[in-house]
PDB file of N, CA, C and O in Angstrom:
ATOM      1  N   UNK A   1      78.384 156.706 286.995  1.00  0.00           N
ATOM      2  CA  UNK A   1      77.648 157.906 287.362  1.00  0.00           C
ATOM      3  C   UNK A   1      76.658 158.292 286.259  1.00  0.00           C
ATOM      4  O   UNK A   1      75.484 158.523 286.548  1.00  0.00           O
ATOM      5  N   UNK A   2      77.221 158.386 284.688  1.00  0.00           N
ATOM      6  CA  UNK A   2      76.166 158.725 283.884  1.00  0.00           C
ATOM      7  C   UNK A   2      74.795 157.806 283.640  1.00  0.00           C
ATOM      8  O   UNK A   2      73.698 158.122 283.182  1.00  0.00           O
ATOM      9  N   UNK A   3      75.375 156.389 284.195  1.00  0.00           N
ATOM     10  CA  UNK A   3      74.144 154.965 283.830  1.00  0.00           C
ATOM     11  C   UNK A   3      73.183 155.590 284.811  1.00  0.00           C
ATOM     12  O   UNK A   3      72.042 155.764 284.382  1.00  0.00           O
ATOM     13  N   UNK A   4      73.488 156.028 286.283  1.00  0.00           N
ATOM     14  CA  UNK A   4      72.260 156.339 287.281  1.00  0.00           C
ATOM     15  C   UNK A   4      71.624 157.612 286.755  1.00  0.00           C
ATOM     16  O   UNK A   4      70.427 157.874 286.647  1.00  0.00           O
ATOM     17  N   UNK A   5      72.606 158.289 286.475  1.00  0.00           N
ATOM     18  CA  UNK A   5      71.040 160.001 285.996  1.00  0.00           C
ATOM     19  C   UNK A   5      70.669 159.592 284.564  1.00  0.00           C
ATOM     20  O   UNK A   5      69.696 160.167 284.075  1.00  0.00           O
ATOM     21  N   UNK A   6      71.330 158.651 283.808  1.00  0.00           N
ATOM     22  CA  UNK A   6      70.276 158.316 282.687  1.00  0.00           C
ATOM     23  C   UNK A   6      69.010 157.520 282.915  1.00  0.00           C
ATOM     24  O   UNK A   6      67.912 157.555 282.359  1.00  0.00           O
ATOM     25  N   UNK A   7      69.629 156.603 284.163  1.00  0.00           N
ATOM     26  CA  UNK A   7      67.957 155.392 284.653  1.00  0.00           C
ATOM     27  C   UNK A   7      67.076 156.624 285.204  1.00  0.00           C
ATOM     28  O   UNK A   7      65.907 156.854 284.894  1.00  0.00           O
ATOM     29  N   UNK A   8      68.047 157.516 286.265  1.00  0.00           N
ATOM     30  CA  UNK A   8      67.077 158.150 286.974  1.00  0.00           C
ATOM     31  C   UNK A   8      66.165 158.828 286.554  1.00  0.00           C
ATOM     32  O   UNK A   8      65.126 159.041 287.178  1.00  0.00           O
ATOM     33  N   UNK A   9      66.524 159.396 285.073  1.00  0.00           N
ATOM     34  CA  UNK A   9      65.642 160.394 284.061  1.00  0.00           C
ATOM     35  C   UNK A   9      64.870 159.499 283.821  1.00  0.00           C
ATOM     36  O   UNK A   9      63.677 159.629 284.093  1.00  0.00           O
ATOM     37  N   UNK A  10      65.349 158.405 283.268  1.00  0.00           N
ATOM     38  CA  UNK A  10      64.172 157.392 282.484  1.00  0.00           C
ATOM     39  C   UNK A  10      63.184 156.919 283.462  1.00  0.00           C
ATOM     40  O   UNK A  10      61.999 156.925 283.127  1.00  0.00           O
ATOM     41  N   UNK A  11      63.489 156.552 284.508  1.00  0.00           N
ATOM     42  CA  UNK A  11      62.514 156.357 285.717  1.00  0.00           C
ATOM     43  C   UNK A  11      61.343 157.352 285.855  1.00  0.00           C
ATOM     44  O   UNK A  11      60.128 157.154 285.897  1.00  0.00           O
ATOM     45  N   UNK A  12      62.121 158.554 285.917  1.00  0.00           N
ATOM     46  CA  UNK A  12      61.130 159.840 285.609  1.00  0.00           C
ATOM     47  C   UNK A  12      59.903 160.131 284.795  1.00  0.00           C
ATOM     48  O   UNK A  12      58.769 160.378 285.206  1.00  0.00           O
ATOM     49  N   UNK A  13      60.333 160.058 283.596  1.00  0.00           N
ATOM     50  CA  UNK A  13      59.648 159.837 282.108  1.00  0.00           C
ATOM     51  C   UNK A  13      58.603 159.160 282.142  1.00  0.00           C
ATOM     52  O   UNK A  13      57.522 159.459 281.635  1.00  0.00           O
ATOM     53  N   UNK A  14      58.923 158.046 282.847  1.00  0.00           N
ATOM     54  CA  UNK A  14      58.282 156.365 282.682  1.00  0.00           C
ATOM     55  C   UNK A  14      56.628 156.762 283.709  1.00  0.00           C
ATOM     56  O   UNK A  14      55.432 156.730 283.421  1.00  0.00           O
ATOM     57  N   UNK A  15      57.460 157.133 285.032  1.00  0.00           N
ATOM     58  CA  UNK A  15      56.409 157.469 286.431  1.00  0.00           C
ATOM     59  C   UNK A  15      55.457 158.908 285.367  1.00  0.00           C
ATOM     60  O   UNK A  15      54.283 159.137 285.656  1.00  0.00           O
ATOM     61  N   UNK A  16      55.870 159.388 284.686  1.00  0.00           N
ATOM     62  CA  UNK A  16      54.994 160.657 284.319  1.00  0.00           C
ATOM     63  C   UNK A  16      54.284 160.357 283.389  1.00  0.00           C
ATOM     64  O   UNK A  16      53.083 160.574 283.553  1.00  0.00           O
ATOM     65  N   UNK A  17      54.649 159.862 282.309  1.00  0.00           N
ATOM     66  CA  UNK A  17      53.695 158.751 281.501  1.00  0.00           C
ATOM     67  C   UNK A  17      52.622 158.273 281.838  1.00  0.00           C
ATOM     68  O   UNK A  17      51.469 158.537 281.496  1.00  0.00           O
ATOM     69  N   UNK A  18      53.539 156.692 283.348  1.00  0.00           N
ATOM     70  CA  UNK A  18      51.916 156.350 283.599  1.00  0.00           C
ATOM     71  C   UNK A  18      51.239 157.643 284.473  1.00  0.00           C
ATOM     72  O   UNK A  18      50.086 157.288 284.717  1.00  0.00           O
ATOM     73  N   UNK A  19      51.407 158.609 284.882  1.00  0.00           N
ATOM     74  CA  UNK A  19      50.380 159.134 285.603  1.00  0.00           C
ATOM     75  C   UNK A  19      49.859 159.938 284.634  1.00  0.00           C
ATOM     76  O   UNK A  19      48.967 160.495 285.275  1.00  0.00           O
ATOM     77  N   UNK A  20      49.802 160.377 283.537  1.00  0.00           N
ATOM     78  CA  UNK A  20      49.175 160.909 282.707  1.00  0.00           C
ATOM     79  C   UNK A  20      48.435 159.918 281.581  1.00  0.00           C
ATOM     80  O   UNK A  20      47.766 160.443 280.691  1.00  0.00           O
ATOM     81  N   UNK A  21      48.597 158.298 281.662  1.00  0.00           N
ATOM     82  CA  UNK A  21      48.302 157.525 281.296  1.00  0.00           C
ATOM     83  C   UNK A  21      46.996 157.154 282.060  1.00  0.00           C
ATOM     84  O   UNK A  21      46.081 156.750 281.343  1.00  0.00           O
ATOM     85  N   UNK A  22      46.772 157.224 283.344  1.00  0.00           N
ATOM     86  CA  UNK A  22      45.938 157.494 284.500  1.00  0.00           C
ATOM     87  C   UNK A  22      45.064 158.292 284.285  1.00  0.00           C
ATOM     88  O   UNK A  22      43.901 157.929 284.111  1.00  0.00           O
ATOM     89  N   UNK A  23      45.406 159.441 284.253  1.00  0.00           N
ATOM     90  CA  UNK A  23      44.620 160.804 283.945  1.00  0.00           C
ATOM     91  C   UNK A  23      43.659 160.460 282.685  1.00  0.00           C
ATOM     92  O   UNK A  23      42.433 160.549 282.755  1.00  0.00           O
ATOM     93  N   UNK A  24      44.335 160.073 281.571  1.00  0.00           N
ATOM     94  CA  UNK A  24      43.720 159.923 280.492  1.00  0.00           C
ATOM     95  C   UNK A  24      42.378 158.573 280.717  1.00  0.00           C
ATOM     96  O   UNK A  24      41.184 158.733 280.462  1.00  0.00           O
ATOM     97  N   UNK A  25      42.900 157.546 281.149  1.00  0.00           N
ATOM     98  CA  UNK A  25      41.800 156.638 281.911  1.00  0.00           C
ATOM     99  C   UNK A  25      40.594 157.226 282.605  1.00  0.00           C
ATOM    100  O   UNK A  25      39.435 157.020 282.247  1.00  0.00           O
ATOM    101  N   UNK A  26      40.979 158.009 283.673  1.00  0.00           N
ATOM    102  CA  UNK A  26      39.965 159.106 283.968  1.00  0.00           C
ATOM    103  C   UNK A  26      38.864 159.609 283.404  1.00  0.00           C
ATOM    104  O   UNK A  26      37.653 159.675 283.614  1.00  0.00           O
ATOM    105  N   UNK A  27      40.076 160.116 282.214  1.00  0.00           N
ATOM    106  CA  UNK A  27      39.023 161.159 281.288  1.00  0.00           C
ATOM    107  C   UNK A  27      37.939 160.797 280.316  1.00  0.00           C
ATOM    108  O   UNK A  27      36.962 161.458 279.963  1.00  0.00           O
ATOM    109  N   UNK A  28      38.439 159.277 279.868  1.00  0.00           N
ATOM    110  CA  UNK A  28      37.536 158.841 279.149  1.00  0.00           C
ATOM    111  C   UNK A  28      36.642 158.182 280.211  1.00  0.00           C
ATOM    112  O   UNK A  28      35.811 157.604 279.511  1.00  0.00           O
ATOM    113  N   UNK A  29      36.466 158.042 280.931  1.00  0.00           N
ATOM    114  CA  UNK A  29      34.993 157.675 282.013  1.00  0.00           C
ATOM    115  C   UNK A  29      34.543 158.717 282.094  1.00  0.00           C
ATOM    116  O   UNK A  29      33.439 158.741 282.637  1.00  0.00           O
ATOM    117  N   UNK A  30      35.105 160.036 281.637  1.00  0.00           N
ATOM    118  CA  UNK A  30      34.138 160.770 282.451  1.00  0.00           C
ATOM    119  C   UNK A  30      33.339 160.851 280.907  1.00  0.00           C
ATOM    120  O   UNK A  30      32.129 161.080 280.885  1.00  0.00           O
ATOM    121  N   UNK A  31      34.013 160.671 279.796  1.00  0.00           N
ATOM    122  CA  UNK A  31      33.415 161.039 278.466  1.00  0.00           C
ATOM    123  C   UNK A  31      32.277 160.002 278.396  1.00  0.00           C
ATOM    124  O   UNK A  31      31.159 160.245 277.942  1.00  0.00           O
ATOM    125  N   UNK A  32      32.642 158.938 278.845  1.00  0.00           N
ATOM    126  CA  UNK A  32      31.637 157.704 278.805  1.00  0.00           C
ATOM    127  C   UNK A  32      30.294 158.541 279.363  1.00  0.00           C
ATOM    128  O   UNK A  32      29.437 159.167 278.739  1.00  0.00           O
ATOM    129  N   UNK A  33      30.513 158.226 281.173  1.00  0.00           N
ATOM    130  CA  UNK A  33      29.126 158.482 281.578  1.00  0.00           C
ATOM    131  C   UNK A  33      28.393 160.134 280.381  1.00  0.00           C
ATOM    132  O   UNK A  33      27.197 160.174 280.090  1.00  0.00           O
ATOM    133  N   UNK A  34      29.088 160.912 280.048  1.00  0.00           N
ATOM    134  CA  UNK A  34      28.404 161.755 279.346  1.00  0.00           C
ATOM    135  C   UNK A  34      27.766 161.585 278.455  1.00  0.00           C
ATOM    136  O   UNK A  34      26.843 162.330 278.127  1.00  0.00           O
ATOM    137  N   UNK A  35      28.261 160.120 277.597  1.00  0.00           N
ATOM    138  CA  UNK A  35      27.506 159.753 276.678  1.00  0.00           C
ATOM    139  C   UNK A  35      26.547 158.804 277.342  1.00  0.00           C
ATOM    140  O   UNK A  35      25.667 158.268 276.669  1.00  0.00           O
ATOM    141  N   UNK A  36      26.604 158.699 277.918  1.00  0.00           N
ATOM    142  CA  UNK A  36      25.204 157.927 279.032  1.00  0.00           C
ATOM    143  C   UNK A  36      24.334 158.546 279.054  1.00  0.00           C
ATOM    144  O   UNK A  36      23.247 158.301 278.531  1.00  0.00           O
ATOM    145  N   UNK A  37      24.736 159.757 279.853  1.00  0.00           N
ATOM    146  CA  UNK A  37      23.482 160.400 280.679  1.00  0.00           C
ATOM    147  C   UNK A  37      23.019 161.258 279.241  1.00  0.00           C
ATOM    148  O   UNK A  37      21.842 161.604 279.145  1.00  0.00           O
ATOM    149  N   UNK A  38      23.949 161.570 278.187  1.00  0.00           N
ATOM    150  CA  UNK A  38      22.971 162.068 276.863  1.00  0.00           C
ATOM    151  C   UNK A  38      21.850 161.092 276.505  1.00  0.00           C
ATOM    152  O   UNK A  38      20.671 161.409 276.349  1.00  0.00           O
ATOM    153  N   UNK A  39      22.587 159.338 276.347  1.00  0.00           N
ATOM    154  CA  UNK A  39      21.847 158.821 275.530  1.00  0.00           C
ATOM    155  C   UNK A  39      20.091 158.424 276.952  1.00  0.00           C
ATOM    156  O   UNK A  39      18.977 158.255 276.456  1.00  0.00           O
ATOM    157  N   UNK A  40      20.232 158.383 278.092  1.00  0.00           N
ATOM    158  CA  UNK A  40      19.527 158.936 279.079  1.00  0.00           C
ATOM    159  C   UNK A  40      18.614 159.434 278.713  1.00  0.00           C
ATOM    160  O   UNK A  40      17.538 158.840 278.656  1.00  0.00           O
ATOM    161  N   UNK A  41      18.790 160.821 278.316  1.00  0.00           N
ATOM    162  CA  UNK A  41      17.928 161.979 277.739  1.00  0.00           C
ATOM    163  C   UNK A  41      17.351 161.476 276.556  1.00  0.00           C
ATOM    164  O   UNK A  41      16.539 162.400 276.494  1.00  0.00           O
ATOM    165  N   UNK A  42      17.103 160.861 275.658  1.00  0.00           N
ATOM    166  CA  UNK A  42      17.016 160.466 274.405  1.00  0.00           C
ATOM    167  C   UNK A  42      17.836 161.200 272.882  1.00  0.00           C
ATOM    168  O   UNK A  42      17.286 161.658 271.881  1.00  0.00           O
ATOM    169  N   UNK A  43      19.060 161.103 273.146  1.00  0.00           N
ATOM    170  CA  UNK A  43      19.985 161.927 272.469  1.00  0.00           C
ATOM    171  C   UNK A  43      20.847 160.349 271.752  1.00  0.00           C
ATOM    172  O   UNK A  43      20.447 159.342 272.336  1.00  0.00           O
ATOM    173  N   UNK A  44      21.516 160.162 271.045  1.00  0.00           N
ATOM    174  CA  UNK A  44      22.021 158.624 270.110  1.00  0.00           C
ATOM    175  C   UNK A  44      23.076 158.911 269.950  1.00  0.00           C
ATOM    176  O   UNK A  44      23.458 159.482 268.928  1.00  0.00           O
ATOM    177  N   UNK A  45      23.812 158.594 270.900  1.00  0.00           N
ATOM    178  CA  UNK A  45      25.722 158.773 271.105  1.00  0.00           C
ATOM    179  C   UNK A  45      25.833 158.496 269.992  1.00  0.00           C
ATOM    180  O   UNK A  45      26.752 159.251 269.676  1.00  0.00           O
ATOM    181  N   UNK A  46      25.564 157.923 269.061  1.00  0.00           N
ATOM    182  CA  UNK A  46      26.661 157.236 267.810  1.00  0.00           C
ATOM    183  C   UNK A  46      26.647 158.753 266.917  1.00  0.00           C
ATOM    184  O   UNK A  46      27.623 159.392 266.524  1.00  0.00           O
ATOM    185  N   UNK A  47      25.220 159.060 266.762  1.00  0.00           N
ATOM    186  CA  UNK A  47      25.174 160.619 266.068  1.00  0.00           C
ATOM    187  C   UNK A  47      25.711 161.659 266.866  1.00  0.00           C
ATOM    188  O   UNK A  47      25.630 162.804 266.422  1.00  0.00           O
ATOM    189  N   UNK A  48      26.228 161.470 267.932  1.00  0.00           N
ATOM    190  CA  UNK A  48      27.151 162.393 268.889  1.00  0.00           C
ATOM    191  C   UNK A  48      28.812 162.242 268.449  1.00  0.00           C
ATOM    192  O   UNK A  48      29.733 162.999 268.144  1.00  0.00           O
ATOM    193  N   UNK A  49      28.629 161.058 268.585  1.00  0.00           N
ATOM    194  CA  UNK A  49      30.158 160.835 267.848  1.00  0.00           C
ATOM    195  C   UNK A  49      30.802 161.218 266.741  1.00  0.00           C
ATOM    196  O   UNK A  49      31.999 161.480 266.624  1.00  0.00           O
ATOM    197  N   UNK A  50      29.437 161.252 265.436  1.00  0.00           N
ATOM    198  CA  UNK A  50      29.876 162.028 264.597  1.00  0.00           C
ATOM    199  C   UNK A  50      29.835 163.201 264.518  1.00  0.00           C
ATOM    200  O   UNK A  50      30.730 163.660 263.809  1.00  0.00           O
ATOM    201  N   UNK A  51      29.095 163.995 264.996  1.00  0.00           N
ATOM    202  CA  UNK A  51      28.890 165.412 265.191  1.00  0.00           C
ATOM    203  C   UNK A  51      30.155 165.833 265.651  1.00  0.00           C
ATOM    204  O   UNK A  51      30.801 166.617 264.957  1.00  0.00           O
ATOM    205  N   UNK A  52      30.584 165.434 266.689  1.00  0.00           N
ATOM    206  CA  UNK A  52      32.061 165.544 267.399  1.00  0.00           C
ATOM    207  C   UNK A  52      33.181 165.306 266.326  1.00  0.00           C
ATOM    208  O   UNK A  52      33.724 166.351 265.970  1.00  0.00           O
ATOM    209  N   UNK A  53      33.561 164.368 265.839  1.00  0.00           N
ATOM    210  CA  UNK A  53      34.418 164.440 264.489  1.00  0.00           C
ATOM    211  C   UNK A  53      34.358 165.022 263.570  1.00  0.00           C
ATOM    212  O   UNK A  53      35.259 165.185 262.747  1.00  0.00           O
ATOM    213  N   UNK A  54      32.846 165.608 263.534  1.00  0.00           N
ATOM    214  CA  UNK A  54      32.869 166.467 262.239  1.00  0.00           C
ATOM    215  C   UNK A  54      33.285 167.607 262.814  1.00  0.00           C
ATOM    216  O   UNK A  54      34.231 168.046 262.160  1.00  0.00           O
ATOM    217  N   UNK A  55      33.008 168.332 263.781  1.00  0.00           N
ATOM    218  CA  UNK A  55      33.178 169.372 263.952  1.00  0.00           C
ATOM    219  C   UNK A  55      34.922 169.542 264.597  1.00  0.00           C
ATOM    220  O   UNK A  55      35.562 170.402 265.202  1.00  0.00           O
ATOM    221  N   UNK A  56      35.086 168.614 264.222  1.00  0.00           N
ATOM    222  CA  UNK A  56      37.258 168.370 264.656  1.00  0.00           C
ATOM    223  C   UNK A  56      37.282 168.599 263.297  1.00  0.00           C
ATOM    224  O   UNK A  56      38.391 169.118 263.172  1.00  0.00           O
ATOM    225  N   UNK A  57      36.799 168.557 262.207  1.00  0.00           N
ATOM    226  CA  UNK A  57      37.105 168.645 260.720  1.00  0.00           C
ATOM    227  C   UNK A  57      37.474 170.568 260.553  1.00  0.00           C
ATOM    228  O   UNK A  57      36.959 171.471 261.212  1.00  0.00           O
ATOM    229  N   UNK A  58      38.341 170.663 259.635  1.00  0.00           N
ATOM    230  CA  UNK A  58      38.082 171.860 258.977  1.00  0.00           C
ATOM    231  C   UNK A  58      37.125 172.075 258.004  1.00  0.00           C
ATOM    232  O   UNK A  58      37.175 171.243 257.098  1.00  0.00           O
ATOM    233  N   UNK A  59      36.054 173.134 257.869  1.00  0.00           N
ATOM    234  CA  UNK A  59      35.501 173.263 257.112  1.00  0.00           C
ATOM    235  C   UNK A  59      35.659 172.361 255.865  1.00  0.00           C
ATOM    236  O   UNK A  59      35.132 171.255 255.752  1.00  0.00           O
ATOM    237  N   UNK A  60      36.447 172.961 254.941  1.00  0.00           N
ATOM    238  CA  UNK A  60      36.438 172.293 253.503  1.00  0.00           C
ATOM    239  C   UNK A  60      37.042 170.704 253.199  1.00  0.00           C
ATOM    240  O   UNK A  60      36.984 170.030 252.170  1.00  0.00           O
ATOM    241  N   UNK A  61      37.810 170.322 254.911  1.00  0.00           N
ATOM    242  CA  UNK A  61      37.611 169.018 254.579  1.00  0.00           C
ATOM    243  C   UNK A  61      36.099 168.041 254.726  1.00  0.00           C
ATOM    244  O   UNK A  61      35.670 167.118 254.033  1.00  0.00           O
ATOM    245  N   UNK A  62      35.629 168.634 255.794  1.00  0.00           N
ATOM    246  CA  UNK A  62      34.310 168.534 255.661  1.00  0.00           C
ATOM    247  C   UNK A  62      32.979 168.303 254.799  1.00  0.00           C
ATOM    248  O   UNK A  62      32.031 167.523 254.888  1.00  0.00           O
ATOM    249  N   UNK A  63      33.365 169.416 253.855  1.00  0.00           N
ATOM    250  CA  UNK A  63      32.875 169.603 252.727  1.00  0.00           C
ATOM    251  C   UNK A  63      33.407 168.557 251.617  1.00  0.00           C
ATOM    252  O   UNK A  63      32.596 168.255 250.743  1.00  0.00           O
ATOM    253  N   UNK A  64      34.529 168.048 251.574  1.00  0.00           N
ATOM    254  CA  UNK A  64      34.818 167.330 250.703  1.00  0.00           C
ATOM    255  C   UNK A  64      34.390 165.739 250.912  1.00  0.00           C
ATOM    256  O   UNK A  64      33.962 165.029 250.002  1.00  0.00           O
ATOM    257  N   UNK A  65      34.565 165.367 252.121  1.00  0.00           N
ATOM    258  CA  UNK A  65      33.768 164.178 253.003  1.00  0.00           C
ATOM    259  C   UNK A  65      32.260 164.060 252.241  1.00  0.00           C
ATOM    260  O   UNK A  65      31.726 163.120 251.652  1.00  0.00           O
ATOM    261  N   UNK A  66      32.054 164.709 252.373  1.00  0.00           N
ATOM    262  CA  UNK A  66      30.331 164.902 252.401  1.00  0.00           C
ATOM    263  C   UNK A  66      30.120 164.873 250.829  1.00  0.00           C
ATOM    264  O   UNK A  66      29.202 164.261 250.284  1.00  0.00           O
ATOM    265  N   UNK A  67      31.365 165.825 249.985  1.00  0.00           N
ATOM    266  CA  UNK A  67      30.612 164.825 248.126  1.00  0.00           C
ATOM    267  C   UNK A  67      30.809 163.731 248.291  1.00  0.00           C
ATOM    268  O   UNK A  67      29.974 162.915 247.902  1.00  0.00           O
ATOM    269  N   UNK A  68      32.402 163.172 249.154  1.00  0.00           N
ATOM    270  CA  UNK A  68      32.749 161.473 248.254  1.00  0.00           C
ATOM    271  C   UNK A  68      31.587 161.062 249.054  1.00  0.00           C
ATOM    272  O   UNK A  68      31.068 160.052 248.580  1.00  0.00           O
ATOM    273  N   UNK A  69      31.165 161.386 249.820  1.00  0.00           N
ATOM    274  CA  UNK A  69      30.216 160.371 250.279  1.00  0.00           C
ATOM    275  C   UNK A  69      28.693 160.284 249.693  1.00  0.00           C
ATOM    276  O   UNK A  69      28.007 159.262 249.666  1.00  0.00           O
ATOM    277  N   UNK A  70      28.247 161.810 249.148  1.00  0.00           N
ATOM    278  CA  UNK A  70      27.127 162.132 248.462  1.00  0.00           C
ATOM    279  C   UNK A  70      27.247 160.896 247.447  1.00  0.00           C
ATOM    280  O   UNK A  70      26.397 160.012 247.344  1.00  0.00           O
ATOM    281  N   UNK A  71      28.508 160.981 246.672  1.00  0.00           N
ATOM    282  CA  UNK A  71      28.851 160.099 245.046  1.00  0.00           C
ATOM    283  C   UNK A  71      28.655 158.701 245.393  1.00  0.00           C
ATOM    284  O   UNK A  71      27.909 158.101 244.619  1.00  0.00           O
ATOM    285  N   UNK A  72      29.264 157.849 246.622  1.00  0.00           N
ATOM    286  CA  UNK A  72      29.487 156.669 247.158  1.00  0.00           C
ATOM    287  C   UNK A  72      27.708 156.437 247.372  1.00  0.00           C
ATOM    288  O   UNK A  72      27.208 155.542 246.690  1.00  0.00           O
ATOM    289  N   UNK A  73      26.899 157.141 248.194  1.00  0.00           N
ATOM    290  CA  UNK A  73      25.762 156.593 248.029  1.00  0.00           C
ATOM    291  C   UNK A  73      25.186 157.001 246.872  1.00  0.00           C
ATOM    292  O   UNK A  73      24.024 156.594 246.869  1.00  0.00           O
ATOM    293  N   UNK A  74      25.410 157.540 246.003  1.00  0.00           N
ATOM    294  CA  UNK A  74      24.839 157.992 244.796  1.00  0.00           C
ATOM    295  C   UNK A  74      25.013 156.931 243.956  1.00  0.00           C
ATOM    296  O   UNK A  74      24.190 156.809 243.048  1.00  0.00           O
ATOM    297  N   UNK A  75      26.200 155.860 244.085  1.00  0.00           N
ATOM    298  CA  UNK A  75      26.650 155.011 243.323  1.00  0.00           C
ATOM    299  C   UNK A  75      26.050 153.684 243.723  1.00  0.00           C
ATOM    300  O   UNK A  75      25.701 152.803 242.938  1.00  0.00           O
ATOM    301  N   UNK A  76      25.974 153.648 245.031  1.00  0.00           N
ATOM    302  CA  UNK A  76      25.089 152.828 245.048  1.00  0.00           C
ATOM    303  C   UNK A  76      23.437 152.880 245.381  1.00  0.00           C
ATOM    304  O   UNK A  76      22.638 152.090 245.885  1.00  0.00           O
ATOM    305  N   UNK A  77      23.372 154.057 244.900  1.00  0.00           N
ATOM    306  CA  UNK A  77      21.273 154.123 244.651  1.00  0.00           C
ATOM    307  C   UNK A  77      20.352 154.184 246.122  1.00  0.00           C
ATOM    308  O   UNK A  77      19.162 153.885 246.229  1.00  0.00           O
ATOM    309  N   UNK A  78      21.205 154.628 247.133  1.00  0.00           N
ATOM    310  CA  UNK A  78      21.103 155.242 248.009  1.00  0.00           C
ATOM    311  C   UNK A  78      20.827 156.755 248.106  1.00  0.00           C
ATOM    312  O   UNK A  78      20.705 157.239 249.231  1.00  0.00           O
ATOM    313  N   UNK A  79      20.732 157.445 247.147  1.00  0.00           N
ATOM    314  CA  UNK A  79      20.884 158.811 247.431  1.00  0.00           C
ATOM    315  C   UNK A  79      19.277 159.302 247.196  1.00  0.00           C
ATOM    316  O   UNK A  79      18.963 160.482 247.351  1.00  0.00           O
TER     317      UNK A  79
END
């Protein structure tokens, strides 16, 4: 009796997974065509991409990104 409501849960779990595994498939097509129809417009997904990560940043990690990286091209004569 306990082996069937443990499969049966796990069966559960499993079916909700993939359908939110689904969903998520979904969602990134829909993110795709958006970066389409931006880059469409003359807008450069790749500088979308970062804009988008940066702005997932907290401020001051942000800020800290942006010296090592000031120093990194500074170091190499890029700056």
């Amino acid at each position: 009796m306990t082996d069937n409501i443990s499969a049966d849960r796990l069966r559960l779990f499993i079916e909700r997974i993939e359908r939110l595994e689904e969903e998520k498939r979904g969602i990134a097509d829909d993110i795709k065509d958006v970066f389409a129809e931006a880059k469409a417009t003359g807008f450069d997904a790749k500088a979308m991409r970062v804009v988008i990560r940066l702005r997932r940043m907290e401020k001051h990690h942000r800020d800290e990104m942006d010296a090592i990286v000031d120093t990194y091209r500074a170091a190499l004569g890029m700056a």
